[in-house]
PyMOL Python script that loads the backbone (N, CA, C, O; Angstrom):
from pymol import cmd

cmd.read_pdbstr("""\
ATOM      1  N   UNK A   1      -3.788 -10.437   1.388  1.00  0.00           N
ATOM      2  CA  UNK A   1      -3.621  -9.018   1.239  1.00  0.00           C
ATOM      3  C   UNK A   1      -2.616  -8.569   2.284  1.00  0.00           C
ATOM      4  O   UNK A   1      -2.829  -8.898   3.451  1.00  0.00           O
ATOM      5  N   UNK A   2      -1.644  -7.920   2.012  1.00  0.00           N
ATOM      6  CA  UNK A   2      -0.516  -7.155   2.817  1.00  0.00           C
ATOM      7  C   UNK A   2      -0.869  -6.045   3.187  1.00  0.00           C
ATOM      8  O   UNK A   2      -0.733  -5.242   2.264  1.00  0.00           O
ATOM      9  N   UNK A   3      -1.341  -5.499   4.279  1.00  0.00           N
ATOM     10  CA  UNK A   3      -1.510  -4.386   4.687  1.00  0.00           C
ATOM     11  C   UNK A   3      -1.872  -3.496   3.965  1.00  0.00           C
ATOM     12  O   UNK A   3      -1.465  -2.339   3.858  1.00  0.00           O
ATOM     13  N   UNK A   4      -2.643  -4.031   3.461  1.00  0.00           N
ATOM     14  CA  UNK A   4      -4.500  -2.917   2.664  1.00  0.00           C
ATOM     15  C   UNK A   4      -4.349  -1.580   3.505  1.00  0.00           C
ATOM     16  O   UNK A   4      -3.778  -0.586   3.057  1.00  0.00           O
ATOM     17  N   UNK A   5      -4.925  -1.654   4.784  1.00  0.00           N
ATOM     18  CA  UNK A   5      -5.300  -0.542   5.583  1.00  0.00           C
ATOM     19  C   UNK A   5      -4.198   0.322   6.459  1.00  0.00           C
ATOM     20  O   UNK A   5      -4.549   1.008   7.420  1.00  0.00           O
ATOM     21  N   UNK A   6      -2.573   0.192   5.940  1.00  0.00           N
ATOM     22  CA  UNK A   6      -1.842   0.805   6.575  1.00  0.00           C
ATOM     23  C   UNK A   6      -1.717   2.658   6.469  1.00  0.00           C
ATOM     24  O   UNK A   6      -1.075   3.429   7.183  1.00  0.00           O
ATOM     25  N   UNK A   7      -2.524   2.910   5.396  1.00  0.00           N
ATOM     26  CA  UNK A   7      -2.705   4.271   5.802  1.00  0.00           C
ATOM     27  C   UNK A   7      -4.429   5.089   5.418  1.00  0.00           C
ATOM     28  O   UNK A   7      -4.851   6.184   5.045  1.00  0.00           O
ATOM     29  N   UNK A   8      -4.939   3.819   5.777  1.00  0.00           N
ATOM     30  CA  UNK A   8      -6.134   3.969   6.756  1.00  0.00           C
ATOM     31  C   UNK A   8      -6.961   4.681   7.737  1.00  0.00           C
ATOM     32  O   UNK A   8      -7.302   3.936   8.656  1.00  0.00           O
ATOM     33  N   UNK A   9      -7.313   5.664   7.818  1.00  0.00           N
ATOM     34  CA  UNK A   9      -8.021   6.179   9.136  1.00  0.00           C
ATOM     35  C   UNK A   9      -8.939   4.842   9.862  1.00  0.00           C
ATOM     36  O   UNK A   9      -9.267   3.865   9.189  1.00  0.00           O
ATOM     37  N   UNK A  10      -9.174   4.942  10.877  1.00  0.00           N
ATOM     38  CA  UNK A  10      -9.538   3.919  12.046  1.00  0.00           C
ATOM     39  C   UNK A  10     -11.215   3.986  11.244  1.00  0.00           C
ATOM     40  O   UNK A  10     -11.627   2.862  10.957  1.00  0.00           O
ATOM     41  N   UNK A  11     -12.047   4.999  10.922  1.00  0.00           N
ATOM     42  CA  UNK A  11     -13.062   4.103  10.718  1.00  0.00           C
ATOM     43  C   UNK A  11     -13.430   3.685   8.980  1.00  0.00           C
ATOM     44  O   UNK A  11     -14.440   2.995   8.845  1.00  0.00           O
ATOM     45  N   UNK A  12     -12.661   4.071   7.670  1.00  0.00           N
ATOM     46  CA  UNK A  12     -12.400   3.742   6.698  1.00  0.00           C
ATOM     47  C   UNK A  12     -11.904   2.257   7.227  1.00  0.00           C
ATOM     48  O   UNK A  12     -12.695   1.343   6.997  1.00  0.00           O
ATOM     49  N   UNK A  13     -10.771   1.945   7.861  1.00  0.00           N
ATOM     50  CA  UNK A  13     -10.537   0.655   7.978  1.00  0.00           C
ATOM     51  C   UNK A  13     -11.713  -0.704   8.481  1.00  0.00           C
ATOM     52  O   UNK A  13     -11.930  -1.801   7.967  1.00  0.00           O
ATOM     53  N   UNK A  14     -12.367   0.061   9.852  1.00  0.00           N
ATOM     54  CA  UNK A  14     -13.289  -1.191  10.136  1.00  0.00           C
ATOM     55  C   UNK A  14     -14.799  -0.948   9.047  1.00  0.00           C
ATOM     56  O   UNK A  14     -15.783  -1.683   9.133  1.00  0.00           O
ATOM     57  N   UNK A  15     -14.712  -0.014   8.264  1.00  0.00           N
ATOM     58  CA  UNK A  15     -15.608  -0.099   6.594  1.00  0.00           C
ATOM     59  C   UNK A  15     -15.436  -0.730   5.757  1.00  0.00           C
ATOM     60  O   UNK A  15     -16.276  -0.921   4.877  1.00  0.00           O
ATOM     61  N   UNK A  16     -14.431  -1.177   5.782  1.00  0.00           N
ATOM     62  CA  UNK A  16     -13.211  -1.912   4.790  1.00  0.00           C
ATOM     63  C   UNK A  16     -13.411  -3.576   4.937  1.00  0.00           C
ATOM     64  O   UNK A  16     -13.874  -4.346   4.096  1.00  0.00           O
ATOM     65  N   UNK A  17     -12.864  -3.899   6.403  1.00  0.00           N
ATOM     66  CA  UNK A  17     -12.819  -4.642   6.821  1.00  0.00           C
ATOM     67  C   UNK A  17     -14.051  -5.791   7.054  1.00  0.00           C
ATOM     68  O   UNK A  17     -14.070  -7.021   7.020  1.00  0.00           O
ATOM     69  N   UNK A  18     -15.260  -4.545   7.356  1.00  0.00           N
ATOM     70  CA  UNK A  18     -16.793  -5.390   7.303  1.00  0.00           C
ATOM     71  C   UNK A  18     -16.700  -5.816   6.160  1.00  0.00           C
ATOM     72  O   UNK A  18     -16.497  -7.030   6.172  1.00  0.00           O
ATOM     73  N   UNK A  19     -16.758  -5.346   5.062  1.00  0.00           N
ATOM     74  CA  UNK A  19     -16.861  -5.517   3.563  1.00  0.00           C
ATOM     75  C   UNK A  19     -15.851  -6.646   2.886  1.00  0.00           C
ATOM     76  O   UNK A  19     -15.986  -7.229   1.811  1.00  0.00           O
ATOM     77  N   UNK A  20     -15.109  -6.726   3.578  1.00  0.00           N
ATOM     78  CA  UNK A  20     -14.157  -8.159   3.486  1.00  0.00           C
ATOM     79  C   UNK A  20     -15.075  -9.443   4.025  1.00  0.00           C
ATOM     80  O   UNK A  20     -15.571 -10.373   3.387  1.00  0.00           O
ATOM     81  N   UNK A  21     -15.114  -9.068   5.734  1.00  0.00           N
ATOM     82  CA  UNK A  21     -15.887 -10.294   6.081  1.00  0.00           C
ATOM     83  C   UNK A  21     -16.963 -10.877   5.367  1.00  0.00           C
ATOM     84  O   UNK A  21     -17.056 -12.045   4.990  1.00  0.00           O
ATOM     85  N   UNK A  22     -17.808  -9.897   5.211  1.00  0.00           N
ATOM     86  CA  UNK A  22     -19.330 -10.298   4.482  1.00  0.00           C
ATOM     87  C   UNK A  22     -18.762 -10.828   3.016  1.00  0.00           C
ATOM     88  O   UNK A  22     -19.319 -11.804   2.513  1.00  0.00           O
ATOM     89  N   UNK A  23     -17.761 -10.251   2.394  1.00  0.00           N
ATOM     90  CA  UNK A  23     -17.572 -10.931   1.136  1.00  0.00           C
ATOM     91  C   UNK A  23     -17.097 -12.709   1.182  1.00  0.00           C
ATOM     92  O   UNK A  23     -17.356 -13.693   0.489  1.00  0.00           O
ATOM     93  N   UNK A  24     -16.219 -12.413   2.492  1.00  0.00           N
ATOM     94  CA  UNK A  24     -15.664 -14.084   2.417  1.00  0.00           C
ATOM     95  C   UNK A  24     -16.468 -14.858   3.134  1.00  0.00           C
ATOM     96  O   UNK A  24     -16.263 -16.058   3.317  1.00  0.00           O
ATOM     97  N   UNK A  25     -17.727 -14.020   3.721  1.00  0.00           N
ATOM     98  CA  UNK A  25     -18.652 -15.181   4.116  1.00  0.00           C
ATOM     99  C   UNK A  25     -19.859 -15.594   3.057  1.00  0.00           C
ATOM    100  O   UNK A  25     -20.839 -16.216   3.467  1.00  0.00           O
ATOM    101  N   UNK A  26     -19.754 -15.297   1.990  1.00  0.00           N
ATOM    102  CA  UNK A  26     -20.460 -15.251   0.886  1.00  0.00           C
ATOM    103  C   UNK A  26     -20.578 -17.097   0.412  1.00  0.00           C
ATOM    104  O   UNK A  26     -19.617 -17.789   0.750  1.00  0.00           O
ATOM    105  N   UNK A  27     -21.452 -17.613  -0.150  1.00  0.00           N
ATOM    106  CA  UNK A  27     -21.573 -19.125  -0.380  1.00  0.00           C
ATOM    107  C   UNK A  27     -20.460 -19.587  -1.315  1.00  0.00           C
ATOM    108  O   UNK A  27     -19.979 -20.718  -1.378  1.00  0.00           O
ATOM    109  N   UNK A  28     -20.131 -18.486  -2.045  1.00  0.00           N
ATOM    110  CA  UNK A  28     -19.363 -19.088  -3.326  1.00  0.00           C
ATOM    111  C   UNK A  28     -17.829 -18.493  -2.946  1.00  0.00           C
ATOM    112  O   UNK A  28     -16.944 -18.446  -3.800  1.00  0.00           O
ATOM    113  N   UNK A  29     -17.641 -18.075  -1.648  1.00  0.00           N
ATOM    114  CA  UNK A  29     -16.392 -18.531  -1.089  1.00  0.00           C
ATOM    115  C   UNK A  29     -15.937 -19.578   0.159  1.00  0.00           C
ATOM    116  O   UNK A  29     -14.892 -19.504   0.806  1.00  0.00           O
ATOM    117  N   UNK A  30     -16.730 -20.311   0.272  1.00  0.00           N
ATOM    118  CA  UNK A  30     -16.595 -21.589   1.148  1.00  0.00           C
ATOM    119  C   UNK A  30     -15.599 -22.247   1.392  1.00  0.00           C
ATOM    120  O   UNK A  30     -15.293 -22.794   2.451  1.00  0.00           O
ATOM    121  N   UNK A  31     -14.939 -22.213   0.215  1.00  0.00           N
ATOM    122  CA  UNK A  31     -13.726 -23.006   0.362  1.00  0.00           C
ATOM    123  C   UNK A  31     -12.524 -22.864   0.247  1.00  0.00           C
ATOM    124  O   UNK A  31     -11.654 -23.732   0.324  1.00  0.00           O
ATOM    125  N   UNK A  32     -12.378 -21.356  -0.015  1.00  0.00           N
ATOM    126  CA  UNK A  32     -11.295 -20.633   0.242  1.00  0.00           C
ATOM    127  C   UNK A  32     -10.972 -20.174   1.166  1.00  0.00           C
ATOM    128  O   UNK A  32     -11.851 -19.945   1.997  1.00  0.00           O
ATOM    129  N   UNK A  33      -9.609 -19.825   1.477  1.00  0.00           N
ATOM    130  CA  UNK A  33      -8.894 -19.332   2.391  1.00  0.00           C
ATOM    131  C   UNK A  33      -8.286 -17.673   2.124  1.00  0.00           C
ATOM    132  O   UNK A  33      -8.098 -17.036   1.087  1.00  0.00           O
ATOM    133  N   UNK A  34      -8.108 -17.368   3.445  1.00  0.00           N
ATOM    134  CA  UNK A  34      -7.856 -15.759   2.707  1.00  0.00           C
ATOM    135  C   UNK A  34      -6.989 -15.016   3.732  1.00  0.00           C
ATOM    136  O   UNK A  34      -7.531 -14.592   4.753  1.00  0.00           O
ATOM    137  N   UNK A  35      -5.622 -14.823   3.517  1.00  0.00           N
ATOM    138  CA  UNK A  35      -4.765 -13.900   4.538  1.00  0.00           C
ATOM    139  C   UNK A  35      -4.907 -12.395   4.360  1.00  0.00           C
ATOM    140  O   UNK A  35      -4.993 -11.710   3.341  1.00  0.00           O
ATOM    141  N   UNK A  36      -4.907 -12.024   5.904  1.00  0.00           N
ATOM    142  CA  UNK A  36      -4.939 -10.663   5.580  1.00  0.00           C
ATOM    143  C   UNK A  36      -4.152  -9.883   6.735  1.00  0.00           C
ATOM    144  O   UNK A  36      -4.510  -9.924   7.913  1.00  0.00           O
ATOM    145  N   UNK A  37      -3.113  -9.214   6.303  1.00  0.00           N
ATOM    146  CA  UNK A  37      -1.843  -9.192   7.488  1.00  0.00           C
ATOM    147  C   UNK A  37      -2.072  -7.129   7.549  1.00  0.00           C
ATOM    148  O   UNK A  37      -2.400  -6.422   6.596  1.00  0.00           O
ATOM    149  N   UNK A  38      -1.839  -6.789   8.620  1.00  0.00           N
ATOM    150  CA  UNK A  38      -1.758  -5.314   8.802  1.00  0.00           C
ATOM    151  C   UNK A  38      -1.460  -5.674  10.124  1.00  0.00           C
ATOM    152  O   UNK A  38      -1.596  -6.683  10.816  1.00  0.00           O
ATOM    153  N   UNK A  39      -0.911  -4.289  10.297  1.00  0.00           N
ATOM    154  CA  UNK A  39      -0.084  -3.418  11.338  1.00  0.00           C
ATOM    155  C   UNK A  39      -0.885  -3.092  12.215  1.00  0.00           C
ATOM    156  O   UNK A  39      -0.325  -2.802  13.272  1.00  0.00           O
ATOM    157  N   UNK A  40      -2.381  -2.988  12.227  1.00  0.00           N
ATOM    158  CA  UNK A  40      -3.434  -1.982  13.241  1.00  0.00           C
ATOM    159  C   UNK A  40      -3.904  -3.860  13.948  1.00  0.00           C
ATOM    160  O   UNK A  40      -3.805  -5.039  13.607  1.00  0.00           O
ATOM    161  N   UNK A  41      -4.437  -2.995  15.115  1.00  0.00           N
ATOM    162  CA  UNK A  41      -5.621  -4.137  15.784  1.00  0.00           C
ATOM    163  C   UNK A  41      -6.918  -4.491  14.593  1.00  0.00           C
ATOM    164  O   UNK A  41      -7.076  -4.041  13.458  1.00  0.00           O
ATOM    165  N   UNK A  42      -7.616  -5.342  15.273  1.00  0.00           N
ATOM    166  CA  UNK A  42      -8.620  -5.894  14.160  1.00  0.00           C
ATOM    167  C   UNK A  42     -10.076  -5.203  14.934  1.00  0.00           C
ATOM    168  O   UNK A  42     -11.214  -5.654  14.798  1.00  0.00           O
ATOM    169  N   UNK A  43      -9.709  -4.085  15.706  1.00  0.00           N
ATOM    170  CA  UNK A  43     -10.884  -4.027  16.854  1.00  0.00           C
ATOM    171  C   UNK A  43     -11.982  -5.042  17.385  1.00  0.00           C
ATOM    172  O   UNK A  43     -11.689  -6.134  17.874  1.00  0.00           O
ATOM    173  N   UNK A  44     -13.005  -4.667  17.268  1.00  0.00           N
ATOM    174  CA  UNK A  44     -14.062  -5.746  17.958  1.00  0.00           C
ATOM    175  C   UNK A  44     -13.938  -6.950  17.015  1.00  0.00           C
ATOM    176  O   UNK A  44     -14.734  -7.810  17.391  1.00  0.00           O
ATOM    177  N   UNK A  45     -13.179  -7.384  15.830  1.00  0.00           N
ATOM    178  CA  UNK A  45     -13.665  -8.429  15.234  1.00  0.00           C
ATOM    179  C   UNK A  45     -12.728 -10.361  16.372  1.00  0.00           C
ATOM    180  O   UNK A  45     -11.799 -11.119  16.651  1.00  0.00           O
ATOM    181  N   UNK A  46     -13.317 -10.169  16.409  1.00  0.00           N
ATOM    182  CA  UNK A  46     -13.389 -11.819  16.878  1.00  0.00           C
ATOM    183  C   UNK A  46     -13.210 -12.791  16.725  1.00  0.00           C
ATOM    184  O   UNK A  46     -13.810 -12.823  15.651  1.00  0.00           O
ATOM    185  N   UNK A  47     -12.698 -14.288  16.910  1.00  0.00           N
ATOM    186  CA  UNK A  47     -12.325 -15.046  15.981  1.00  0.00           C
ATOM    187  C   UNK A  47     -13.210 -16.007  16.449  1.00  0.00           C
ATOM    188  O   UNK A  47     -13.419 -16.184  17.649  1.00  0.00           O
ATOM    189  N   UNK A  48     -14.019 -16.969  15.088  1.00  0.00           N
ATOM    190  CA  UNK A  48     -14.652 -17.588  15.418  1.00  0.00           C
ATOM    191  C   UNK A  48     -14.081 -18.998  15.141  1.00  0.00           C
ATOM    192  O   UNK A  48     -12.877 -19.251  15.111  1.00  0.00           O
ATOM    193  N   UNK A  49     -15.423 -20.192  14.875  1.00  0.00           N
ATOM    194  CA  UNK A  49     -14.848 -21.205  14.231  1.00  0.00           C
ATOM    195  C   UNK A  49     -14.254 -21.398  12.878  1.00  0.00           C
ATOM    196  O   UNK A  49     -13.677 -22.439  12.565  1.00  0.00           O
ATOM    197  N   UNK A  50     -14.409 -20.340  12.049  1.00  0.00           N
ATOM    198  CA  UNK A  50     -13.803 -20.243  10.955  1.00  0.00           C
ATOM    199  C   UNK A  50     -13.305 -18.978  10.855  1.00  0.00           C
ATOM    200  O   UNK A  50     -13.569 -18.548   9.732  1.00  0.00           O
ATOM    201  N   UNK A  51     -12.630 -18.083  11.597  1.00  0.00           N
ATOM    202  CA  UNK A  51     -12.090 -16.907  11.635  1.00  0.00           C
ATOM    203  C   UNK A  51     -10.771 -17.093  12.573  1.00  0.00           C
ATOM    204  O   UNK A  51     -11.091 -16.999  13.758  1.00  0.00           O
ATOM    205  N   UNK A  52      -9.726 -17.270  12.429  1.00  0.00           N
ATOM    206  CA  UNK A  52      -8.531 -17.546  13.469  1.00  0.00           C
ATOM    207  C   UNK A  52      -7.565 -15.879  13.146  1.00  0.00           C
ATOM    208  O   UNK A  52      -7.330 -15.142  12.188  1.00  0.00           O
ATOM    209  N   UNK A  53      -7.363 -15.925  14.125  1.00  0.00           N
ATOM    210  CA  UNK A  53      -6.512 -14.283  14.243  1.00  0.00           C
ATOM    211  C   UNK A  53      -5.494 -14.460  15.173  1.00  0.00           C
ATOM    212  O   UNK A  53      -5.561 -14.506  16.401  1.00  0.00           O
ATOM    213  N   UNK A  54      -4.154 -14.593  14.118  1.00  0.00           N
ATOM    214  CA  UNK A  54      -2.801 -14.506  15.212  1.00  0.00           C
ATOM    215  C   UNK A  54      -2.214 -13.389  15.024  1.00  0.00           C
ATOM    216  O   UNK A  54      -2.327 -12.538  14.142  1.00  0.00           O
ATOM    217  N   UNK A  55      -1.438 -13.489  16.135  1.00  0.00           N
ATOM    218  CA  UNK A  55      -0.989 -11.958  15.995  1.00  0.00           C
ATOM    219  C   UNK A  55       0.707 -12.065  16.501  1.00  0.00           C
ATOM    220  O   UNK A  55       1.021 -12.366  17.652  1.00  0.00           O
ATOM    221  N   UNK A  56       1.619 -11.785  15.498  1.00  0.00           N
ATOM    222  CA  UNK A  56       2.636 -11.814  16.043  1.00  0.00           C
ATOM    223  C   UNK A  56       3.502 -11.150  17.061  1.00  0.00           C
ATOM    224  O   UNK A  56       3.453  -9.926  16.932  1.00  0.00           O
ATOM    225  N   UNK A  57       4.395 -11.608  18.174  1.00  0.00           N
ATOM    226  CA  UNK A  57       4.868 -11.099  19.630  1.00  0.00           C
ATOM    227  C   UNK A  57       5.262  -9.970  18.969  1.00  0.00           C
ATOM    228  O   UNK A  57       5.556  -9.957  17.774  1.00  0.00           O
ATOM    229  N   UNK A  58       5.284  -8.830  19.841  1.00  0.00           N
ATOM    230  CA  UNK A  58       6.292  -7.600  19.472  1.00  0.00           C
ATOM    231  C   UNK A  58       7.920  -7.781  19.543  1.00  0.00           C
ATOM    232  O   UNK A  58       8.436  -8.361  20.498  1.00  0.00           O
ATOM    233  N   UNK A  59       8.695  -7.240  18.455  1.00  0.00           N
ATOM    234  CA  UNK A  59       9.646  -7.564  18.412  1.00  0.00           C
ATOM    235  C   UNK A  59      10.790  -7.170  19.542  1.00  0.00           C
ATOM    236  O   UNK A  59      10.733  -6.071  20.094  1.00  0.00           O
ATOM    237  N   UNK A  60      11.932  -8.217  19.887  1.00  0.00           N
ATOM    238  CA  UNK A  60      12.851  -7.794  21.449  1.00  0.00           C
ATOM    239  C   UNK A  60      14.071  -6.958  20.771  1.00  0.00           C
ATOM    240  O   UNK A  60      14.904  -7.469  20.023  1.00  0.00           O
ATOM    241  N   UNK A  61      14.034  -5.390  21.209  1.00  0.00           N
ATOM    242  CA  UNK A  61      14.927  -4.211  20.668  1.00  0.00           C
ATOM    243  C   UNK A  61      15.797  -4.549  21.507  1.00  0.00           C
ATOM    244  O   UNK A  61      15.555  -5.079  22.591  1.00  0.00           O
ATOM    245  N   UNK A  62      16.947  -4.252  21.043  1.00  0.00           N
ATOM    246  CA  UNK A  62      18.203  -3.814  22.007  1.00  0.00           C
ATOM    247  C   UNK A  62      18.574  -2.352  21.865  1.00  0.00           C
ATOM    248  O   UNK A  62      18.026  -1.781  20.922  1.00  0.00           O
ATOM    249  N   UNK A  63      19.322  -1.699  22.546  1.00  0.00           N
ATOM    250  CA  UNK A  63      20.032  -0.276  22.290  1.00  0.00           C
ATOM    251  C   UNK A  63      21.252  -0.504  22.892  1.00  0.00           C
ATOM    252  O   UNK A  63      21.363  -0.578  24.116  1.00  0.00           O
ATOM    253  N   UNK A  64      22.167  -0.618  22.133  1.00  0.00           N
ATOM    254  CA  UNK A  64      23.182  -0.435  22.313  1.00  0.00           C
ATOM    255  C   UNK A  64      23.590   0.720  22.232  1.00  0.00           C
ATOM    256  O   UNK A  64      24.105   1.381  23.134  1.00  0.00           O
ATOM    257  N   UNK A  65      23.286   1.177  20.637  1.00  0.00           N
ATOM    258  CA  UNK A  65      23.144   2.401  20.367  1.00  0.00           C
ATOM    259  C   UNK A  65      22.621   3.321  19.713  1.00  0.00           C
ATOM    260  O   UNK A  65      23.020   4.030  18.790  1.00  0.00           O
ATOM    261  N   UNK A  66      21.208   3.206  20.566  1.00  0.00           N
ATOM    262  CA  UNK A  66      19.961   3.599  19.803  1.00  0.00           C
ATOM    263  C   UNK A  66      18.807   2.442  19.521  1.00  0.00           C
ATOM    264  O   UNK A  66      19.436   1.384  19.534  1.00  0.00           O
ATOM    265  N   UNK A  67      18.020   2.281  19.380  1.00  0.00           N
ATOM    266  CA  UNK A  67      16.831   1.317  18.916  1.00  0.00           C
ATOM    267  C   UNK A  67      17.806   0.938  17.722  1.00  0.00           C
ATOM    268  O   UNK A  67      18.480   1.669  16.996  1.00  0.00           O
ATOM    269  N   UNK A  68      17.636  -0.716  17.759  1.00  0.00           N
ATOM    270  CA  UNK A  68      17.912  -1.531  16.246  1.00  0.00           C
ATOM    271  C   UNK A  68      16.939  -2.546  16.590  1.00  0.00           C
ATOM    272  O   UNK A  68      16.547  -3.081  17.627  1.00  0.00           O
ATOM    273  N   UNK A  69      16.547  -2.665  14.655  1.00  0.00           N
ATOM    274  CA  UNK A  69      15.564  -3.251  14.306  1.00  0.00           C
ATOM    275  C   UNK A  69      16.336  -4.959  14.430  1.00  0.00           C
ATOM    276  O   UNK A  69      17.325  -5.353  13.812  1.00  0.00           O
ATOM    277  N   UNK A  70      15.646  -5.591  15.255  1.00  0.00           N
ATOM    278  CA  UNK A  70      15.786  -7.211  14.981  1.00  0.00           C
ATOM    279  C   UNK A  70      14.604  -8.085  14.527  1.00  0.00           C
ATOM    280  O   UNK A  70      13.561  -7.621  14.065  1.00  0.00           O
ATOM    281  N   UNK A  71      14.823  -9.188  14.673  1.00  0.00           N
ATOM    282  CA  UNK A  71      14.348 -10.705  13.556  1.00  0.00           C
ATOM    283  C   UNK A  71      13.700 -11.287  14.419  1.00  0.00           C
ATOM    284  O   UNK A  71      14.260 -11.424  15.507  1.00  0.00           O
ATOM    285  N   UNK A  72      12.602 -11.716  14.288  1.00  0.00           N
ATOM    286  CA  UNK A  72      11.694 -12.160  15.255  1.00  0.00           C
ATOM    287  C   UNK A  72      12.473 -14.144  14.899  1.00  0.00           C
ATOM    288  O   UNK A  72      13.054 -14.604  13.916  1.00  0.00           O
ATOM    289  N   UNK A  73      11.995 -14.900  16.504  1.00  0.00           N
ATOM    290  CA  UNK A  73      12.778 -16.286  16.576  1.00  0.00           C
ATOM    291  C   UNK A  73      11.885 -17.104  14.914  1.00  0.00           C
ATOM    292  O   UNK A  73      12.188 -18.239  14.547  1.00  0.00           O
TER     293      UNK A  73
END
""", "prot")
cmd.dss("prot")
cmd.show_as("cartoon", "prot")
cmd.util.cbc("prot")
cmd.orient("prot")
């Protein structure tokens, strides 16, 4: 999922988000895998042995002239 919760209020999102976990911890998803990319923090959620949460560096701006958007390495 691509940024489900980008226009989200903060507690619709971690409502959202419980309701994800509990679904993919469900028996008859065991063996699937499941991305889920957004823009906000994940607040208190945690990463366990089967929960991994990366988070990509913030991107390096230059101004030459003005903020420009660059390409992460």
């Amino acid at each position: 999922m691509d940024e489900y919760d980008v226009f989200m209020d903060e507690p619709t999102r971690k409502l959202t988000l419980d309701i994800l976990k509990a679904y993919i911890q469900q028996p008859d998803q065991r063996n699937r895998q499941f991305i889920i990319l957004s823009p906000h923090t994940l607040g208190d959620t945690a990463p366990t042995r089967t929960l991994h949460i990366k988070k990509m560096p913030e991107p390096t701006r230059l101004s030459a002239q003005g903020p420009q958007q660059q390409t992460l390495d």
